[in-house]
N, C-alpha and C positions, 0 to 999 in steps of 0.2 A: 210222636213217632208212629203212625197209625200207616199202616202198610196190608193194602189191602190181600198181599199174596200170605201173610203171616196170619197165622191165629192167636187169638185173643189171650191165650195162654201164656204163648211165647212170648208177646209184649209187654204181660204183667211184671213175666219173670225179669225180662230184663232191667224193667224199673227198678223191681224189691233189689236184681244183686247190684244196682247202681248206686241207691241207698243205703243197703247192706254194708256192699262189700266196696263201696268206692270204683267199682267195674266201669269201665269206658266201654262202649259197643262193642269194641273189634275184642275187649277181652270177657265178653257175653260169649259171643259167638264161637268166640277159639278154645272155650271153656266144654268139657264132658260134663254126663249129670254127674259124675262123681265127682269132680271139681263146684257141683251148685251144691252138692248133698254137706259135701265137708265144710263147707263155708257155713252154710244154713244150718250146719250141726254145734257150729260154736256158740250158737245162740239160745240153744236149750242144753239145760244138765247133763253133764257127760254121762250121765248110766240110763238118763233117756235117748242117747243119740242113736240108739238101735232101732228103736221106736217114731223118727224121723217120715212121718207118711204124708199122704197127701193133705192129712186133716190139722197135721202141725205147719207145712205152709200154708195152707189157708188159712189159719191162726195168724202165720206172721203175717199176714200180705193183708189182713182187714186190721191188724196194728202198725204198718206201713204201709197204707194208703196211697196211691200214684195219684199227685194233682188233687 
């Protein structure tokens, strides 16, 4: 899914919540970050889910690799 108008970012993420969360495109897109936050939180310990930053989805997304 390489979309030249989209950043590199956005297209990881929707891999990992494809992965993750079983997400089809249209429910990537129609998703808030607070719908990726809360999904992505059920995957580390509930009393680190406050602590959910950018360095624990980079955690997830190089232990869920795209392709």
């Amino acid at each position: 899914m390489a979309d030249e108008r989209l950043g590199p970012a956005a297209v990881t993420l929707a891999g990992l919540m494809a992965r993750v969360a079983g997400w089809r495109p249209d429910d990537f897109w129609a998703a808030t970050p607070a719908d990726v936050r809360a999904v992505l939180a059920g995957w580390i310990d509930a009393g680190d889910a406050a602590r959910f930053d950018r360095a624990a989805l980079s955690a997830m997304m190089e232990q869920f690799p795209d392709g």
